[in-house]
ZAGUPA-491676 format. One record per residue (C-alpha): z negated, y, x. Coordinates in pm, whole numbers, plus 50000, padded with zeros to 5 digits. Each point is the difference from the previous one (the first is absolute). Layout:
! ZAGUPA-491676
ZYX/...
***
This chain:
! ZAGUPA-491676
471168226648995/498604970350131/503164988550136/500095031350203/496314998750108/500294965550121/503555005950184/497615030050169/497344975650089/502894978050179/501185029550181/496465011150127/498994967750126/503214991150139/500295032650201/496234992450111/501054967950091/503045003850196/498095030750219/496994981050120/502034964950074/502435014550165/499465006750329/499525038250131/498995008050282/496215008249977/499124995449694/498354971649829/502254968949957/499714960249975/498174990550358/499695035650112/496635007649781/497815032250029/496064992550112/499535015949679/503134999349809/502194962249949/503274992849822/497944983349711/498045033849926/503345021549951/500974972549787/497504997149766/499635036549998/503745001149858/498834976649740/496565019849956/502685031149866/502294980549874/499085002349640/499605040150049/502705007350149/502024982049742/498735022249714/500645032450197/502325011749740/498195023849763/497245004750229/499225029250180/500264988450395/497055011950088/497944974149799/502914970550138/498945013250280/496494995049995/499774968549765/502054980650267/497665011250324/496874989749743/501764969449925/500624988350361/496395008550096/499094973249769/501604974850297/500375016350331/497105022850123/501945020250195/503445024049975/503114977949998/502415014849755/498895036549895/503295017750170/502334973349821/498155006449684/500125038850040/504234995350055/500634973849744/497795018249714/501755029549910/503884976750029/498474971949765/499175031449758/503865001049922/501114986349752/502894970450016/502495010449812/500445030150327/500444993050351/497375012050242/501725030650123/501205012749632/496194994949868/497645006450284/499975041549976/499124995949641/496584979250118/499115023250275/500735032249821/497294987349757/497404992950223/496565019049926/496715007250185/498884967749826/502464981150179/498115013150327/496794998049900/500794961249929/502464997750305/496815016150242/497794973349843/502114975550047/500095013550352/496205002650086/499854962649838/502604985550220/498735019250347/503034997450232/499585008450323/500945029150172/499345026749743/499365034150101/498465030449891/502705028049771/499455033049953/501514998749643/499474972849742/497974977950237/499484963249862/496025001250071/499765029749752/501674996649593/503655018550025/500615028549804/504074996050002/502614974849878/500904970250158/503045013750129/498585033350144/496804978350160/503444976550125/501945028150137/496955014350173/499714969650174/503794990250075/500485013450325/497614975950129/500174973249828/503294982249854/498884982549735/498805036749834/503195007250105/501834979549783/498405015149651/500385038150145/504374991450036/500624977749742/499734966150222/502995009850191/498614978450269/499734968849755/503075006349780/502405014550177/499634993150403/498224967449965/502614984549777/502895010150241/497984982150296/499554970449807/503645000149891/500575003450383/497954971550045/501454974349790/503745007550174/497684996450315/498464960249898/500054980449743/496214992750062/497665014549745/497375000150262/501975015450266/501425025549758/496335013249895/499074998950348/503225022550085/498715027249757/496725001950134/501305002650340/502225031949880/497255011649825/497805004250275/502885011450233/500915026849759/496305008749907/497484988650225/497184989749764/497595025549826/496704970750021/500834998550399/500055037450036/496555002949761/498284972950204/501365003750393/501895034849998/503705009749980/500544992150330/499674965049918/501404999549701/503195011050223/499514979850233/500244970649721/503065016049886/501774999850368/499804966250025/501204990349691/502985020050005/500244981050320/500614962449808/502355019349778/501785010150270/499864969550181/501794983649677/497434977049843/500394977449830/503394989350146/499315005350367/497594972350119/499225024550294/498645023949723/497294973349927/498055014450315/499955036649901/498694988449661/496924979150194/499135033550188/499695018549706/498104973549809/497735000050301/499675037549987/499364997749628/497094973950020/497855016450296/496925016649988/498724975849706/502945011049772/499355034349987/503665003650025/500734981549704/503255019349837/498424996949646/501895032349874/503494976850087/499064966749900/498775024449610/503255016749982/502094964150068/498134985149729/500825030449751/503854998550125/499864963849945/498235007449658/502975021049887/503294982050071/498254969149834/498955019249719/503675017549997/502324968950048/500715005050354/498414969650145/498504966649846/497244983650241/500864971650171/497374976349853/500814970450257/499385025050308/496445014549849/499194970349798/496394983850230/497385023549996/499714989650393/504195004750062/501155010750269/503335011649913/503544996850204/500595022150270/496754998150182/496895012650084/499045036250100/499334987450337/
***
């Protein structure tokens, strides 16, 4: 058992790791820090919930949930990892000896209105931005429902509620063909995250754009990525531009267009194929905390 909890621990901070130093367009990476949000804070807040997330088996997610936000409070003051913590919870709930997509109905068929009471706590404590009001199971009041029901209430809008409503389909299934695409695609770690975040956000838009600008944007952010895709990055050196623009997009008005939802569900995609044997991190790539890692910068 503690064999397993500490090969959990390696695939939490890994995944953690190879999302935030590798470098997406808009999000937080190594020389492209937030006012309010750096490269060091995601990683210490992977290390803040290390320890939790590594004991997830056994414990219902809700509490996972909210032990790991309480946990990273204690060294960033603001939200860094709560939509990473909220995908990776309920997968690090099954057990080892089953893969992620054999074991993961069992954990979210089990879920209870304790798991939302914790997971809306965990919530409130965190604070993302962009939250809106719902006419059902709203976070501000105590839900009344499952996790899953309060999920699937919320997973038209949002894709991270998504995920727990159809069985991480997104995560599991879609997510690990893209990143099997992009490994035939480069042989650069770096690049390879970047290319699923890129398809993610083609495919998807991103739910924290759409909460904080409107879905207009959100589309917007999604037409222009589809865009570098289609203007074959990484192999094209010509594609290099369209990926600028859309960085550019991505980091005006003060970040508000941060895709947060994308840059979560890369992290839980890379969480699972480590945790399943797909992929083994390349520790020379995303060794320094301050690496910049082959293929480039965003911009």
């Amino acid at each position: 058992m503690i064999a397993d909890s500490a090969y959990v621990r390696t695939c939490w901070l890994q995944a953690c790791r190879m999302e935030v130093l590798s470098p997406k367009p808009g999000n937080v990476s190594p020389g492209r820090d937030f006012a309010d949000a750096s490269t060091a804070d995601f990683l210490r807040s992977a290390e803040a919930a290390a320890d939790v997330i590594a004991a997830a088996v056994g414990q219902p997610v809700g509490r996972t949930v909210l032990q790991s936000v309480r946990a990273v409070r204690t060294v960033v003051s603001h939200n860094t990892n709560l939509g990473i913590i909220l995908l990776i919870a309920p997968l690090a709930a099954v057990p080892l000896r089953q893969t992620l997509e054999a074991g993961i109905e069992s954990v979210l068929s089990g879920l209870t209105v304790q798991d939302s009471c914790d997971v809306y706590a965990a919530i409130r404590l965190a604070a993302p931005g962009g939250l809106g009001r719902a006419e059902d199971q709203d976070v501000a009041a105590e839900p009344t429902q499952d996790l899953r029901v309060c999920m699937q209430l919320a997973a038209e809008r949002d894709l991270i509620a998504a995920q727990y409503a159809d069985g991480f389909r997104v995560v599991l299934q879609t997510g690990a063909e893209w990143l099997q695409e992009a490994k035939e695609r480069t042989s650069v770690q770096s690049q390879q995250v970047v290319w699923v975040a890129l398809r993610l956000l083609a495919e998807f838009g991103d739910s924290l754009i759409a909460r904080k600008s409107g879905q207009q944007q959100s589309a917007v952010a999604a037409a222009l990525a589809e865009k570098v895709l289609q203007a074959g990055w990484p192999a094209a050196a010509e594609a290099g531009t369209a990926l600028a623009e859309l960085d550019a997009f991505l980091r005006s008005d003060g970040n508000r267009l941060n895709p947060g939802t994308t840059a979560d569900l890369t992290a839980a995609i890379l969480f699972a194929a480590l945790r399943d044997g797909r992929m083994v991190m390349d520790e020379a790539l995303f060794a320094a905390p301050d690496c910049h890692p082959a293929g480039g910068r965003s911009t």
